[in-house]
C-alpha positions as CSV (number, residue, x, y, z in Angstrom):
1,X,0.0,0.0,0.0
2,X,1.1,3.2,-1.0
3,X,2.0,6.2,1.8
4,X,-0.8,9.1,2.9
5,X,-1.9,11.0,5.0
6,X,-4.4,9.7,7.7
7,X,-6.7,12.4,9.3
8,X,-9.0,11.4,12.0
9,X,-11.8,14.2,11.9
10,X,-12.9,15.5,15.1
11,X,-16.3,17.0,12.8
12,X,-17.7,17.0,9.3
13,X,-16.5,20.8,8.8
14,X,-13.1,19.6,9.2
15,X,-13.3,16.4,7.3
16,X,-14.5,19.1,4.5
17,X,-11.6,20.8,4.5
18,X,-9.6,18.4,4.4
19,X,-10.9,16.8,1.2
20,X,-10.9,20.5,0.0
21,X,-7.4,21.1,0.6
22,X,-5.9,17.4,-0.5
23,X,-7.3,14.7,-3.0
24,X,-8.3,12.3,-0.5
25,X,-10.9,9.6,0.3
26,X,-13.6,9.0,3.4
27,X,-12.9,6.3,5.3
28,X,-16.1,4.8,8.0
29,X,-15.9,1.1,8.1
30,X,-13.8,0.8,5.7
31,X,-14.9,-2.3,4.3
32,X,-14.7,-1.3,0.4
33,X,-12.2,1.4,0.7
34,X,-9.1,-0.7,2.5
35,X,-9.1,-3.4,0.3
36,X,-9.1,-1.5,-2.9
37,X,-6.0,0.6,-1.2
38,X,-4.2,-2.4,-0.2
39,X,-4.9,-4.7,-3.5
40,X,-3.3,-1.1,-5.7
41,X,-6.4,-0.8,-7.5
42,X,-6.7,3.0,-8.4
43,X,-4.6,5.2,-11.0
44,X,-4.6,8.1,-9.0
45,X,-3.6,7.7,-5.2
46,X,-5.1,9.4,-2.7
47,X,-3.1,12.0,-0.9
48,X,-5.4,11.8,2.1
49,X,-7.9,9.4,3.9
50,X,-10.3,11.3,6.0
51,X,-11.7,9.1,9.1
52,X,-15.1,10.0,10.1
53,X,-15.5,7.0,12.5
54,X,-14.7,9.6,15.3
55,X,-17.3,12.4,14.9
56,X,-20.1,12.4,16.6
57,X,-23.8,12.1,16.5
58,X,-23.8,10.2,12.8
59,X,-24.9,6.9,14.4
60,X,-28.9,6.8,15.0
61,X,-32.3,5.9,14.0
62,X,-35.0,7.9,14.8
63,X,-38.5,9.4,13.3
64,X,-39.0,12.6,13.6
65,X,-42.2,14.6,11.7
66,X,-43.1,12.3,9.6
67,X,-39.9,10.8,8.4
68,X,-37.1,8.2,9.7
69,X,-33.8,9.7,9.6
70,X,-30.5,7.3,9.6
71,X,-27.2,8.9,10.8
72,X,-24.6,8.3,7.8
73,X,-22.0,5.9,10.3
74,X,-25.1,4.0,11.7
75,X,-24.1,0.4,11.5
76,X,-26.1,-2.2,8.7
77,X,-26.3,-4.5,12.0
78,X,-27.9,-1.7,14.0
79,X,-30.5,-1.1,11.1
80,X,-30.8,-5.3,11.0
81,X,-31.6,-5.2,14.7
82,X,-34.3,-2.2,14.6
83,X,-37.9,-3.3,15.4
84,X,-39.8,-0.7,13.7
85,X,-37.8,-1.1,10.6
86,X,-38.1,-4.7,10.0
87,X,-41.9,-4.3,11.0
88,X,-42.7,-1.0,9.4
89,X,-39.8,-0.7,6.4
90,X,-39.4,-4.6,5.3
91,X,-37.6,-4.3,2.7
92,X,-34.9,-2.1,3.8
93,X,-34.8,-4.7,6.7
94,X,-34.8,-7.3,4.0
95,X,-31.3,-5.6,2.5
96,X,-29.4,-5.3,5.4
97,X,-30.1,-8.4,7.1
98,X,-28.7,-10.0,3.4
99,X,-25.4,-8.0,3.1
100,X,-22.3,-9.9,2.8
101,X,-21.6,-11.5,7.4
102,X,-22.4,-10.7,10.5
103,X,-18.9,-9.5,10.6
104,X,-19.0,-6.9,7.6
105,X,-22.2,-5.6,8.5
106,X,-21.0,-5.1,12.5
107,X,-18.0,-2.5,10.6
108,X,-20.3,-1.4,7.3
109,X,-22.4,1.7,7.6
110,X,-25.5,2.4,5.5
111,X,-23.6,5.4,3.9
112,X,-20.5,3.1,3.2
113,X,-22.9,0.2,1.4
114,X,-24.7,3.0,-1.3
115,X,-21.5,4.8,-2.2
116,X,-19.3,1.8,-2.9
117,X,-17.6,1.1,-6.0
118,X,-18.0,-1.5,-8.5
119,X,-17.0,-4.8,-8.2
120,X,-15.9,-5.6,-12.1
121,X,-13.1,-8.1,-12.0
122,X,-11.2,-5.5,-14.7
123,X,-11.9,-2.4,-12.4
124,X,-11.0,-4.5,-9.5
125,X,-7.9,-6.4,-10.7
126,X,-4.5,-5.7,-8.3
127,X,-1.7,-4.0,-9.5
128,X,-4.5,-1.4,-11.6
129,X,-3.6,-4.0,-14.4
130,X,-6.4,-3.4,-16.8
131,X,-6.8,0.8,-18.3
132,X,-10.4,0.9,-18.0
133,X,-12.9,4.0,-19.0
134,X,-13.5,4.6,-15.0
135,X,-9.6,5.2,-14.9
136,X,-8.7,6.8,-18.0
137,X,-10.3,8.6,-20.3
138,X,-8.7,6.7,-23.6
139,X,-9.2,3.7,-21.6
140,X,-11.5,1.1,-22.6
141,X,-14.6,-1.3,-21.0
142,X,-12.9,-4.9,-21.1
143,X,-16.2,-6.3,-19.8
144,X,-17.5,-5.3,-23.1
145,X,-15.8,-8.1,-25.2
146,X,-14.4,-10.2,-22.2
147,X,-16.0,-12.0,-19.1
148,X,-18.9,-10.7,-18.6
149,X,-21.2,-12.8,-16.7
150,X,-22.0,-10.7,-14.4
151,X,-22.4,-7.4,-16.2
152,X,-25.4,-5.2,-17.4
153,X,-28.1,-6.3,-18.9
154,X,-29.6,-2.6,-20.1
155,X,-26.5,-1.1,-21.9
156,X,-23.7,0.8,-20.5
157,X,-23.6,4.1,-19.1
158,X,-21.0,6.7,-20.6
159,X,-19.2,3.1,-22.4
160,X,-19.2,1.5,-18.7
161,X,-20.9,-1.8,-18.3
162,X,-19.8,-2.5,-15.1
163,X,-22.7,-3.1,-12.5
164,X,-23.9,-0.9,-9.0
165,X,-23.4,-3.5,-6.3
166,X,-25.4,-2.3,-3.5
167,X,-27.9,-4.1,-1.4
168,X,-29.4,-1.0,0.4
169,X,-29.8,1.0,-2.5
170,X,-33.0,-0.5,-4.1
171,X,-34.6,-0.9,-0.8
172,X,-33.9,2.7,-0.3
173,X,-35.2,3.9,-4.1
174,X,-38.4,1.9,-3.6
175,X,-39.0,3.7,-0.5
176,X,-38.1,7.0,-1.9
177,X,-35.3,8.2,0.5
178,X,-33.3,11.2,0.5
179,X,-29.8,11.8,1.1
180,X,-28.7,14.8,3.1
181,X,-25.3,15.9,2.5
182,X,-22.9,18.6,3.8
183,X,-23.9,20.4,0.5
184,X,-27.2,19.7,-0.2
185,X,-30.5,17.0,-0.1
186,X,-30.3,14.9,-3.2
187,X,-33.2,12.5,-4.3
188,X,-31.9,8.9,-4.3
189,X,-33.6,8.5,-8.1
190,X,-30.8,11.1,-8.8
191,X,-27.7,9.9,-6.4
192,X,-26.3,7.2,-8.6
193,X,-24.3,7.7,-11.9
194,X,-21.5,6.2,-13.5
195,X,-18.2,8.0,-13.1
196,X,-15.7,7.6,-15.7
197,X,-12.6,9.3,-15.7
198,X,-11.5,11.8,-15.5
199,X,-14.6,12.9,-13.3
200,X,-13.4,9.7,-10.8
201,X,-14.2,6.3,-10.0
202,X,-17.2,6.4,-8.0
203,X,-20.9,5.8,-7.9
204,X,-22.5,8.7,-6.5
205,X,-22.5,12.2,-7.9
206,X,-20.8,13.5,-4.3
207,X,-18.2,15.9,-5.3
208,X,-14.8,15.1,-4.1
209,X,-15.5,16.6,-0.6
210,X,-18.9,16.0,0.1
211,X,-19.9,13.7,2.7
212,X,-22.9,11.7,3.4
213,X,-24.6,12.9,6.6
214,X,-28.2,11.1,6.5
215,X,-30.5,8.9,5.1
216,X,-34.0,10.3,5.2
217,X,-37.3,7.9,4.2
218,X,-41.1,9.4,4.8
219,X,-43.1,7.7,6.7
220,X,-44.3,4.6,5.2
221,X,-47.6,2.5,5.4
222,X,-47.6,0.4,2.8
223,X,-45.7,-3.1,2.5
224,X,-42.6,-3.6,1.2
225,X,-40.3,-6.5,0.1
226,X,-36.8,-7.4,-0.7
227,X,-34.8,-10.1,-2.5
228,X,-31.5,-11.2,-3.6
229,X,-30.4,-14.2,-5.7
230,X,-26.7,-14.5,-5.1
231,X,-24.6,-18.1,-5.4
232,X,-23.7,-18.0,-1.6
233,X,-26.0,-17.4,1.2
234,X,-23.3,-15.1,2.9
235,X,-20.6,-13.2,1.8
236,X,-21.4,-12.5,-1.9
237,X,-22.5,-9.5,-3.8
238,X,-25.9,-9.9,-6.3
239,X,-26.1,-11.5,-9.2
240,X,-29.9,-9.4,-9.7
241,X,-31.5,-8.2,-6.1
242,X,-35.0,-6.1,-5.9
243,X,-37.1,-4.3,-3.8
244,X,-40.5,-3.3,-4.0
245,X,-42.9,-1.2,-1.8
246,X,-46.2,-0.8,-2.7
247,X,-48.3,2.3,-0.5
248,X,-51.8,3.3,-1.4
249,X,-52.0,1.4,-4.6
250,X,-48.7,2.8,-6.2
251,X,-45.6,1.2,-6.3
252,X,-41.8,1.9,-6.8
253,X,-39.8,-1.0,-8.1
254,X,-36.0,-0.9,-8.1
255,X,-33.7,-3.9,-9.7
256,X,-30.0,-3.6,-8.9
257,X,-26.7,-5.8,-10.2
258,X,-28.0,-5.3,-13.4
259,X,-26.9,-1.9,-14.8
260,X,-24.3,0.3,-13.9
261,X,-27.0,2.6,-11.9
262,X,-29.6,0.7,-9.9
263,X,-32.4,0.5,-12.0
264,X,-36.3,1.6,-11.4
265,X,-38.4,-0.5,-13.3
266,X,-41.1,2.4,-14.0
267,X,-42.8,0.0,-17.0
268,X,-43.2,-2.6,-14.0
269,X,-44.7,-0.4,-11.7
270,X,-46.9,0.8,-14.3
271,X,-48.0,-2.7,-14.7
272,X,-49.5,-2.7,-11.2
273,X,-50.1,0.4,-10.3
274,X,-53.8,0.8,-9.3
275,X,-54.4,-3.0,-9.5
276,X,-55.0,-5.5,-7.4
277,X,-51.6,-7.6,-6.6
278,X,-52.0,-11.4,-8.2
279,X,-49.8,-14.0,-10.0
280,X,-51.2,-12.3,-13.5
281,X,-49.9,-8.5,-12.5
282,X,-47.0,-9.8,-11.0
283,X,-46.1,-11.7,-14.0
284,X,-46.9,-9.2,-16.3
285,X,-44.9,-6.8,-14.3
286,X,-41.9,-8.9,-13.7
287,X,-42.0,-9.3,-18.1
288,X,-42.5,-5.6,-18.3
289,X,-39.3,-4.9,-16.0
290,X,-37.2,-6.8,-18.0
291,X,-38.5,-5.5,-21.6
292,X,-35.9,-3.6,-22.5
293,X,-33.1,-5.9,-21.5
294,X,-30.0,-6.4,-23.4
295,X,-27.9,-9.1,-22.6
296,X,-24.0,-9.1,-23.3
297,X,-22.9,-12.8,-24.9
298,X,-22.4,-13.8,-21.4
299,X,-25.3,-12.8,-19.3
300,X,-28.5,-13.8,-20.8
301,X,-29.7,-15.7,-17.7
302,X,-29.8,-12.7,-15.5
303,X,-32.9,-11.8,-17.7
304,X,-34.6,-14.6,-15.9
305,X,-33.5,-13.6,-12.9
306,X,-34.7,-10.3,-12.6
307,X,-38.3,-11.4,-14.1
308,X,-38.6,-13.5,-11.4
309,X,-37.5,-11.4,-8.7
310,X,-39.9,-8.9,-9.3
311,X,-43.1,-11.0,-9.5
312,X,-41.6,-12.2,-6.3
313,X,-41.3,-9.5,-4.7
314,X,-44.4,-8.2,-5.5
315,X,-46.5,-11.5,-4.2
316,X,-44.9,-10.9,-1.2
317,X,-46.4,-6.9,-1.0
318,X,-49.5,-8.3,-1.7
């Protein structure tokens, strides 16, 4: 691992100017972060890593007028262990309670799990081996032509087929949350993009040094559901997860691991919207979701997948 600073913030003003002063990174659980460090994985080293562990009052869960707020470093386990989410927001519940161990989600925070990078084997590979677009802007997307089994099955974004690997994010889009920054609120439909150099390697449109504070989610009455189809029970990222929440007769419907951005399925939820929830909607939802699909040479049986996920998930709303 290459030398750098190592700031432990005392408060998210300083944290701020620390990323403003020095290219840097945010460190929580550090989870994601320390293993891409350590296995040499970026172009472009950071000069700084910014510890927020240590500041305080960003760990909670609480409702306050109308909407649950979750501080930033609250811990997936925490969330996992909350009655009144796993009663009231299932499928957010649902996420958590899937993420990788018991050990990982004791050090990962819900801020650390929808801000993430990708996982594509090219990306990911030690020694920054391959020269892909999220690198360098001449680069290239080697998923495009090599292994890509576990890619996207809508397209790329800006050349990049490589896919958002988050658990807690389509829980989160289906029950419309917020995130409040130290600049500003941002809708989650509008948090996730695809990063390609030389704008960086993330997920998230967060500038350089802007920091996830909380999680915000209104109120919600409704039901809700989550799934994840993954080859191991623990420790292993989605092949195709969903979540669904259904509230007054309109639903959101959000697949994930199967574009570079999770992805709503708004020709699903028009499907259902309105309707009463039966093995016919569901089915014609979960074919509507999956309409526009197309499948790299590698990849054609996440189609499936994701069909059957979200007629799933919508019997279990029902």
């Amino acid at each position: 691992m290459k030398y750098f600073k190592h700031l432990n913030a005392a408060s998210l003003d300083e944290a701020v100017n620390e990323l403003k002063n020095q290219y840097g990174y945010v460190n929580a659980g550090g989870t994601d972060l320390i293993g891409a460090l350590k296995n040499k994985v970026f172009n472009t080293y950071p000069e700084s890593i910014v510890n927020i562990k240590n500041i305080p009052d960003m760990s909670y869960i609480r409702e306050e007028s109308g909407i649950l707020k979750i501080g930033a470093l609250t811990h997936l386990s925490e969330i996992e262990a909350n009655t009144n989410i796993k009663t009231k927001y299932t499928a957010l519940y649902e996420a958590v309670r899937l993420v990788a161990s018991p050990q990982i989600r004791n050090a990962g925070t819900i801020a650390g799990n929808i801000c993430q990078i990708n996982r594509c084997w090219y990306f990911r590979k030690t020694n920054n081996r391959f020269d892909c677009l999220r690198k360098n802007p001449k680069g290239m997307c080697y998923a495009l032509t090599g292994d890509n089994r576990y890619h996207s099955i809508f397209g790329a974004n800006s050349g990049c087929v490589a896919v958002n690997p988050s658990d807690v994010a389509p829980a989160l889009i289906a029950l419309n949350a917020s995130i409040v920054t130290t600049e500003r609120v941002i809708p989650i439909d509008e948090f996730f993009t695809t990063n390609v150099a030389p704008r960086g390697v993330g997920s998230t449109i967060l500038e350089d040094y802007e920091i996830v504070k909380e999680i915000q989610i209104p109120t919600f009455t409704g039901k809700s559901s989550f799934l994840k189809f993954a080859p191991r029970k623990s420790i292993e990222f989605p092949v195709v997860n969903c979540a669904v929440a259904i509230q007054n007769s309109i639903s959101r419907i959000c697949l994930n691991a199967v574009s570079p951005v999770p992805r709503r399925a708004v020709a699903a939820e028009e499907v259902i919207n309105g309707k009463p929830i039966d093995e016919k909607t569901a089915e014609s939802a979960g074919l509507a979701a999956v309409s526009s699909a197309m499948a790299l040479a590698n990849n054609k049986y996440k189609i499936q997948i994701a069909k059957t996920l979200v007629k799933r998930a919508i019997l279990n709303c029902a």
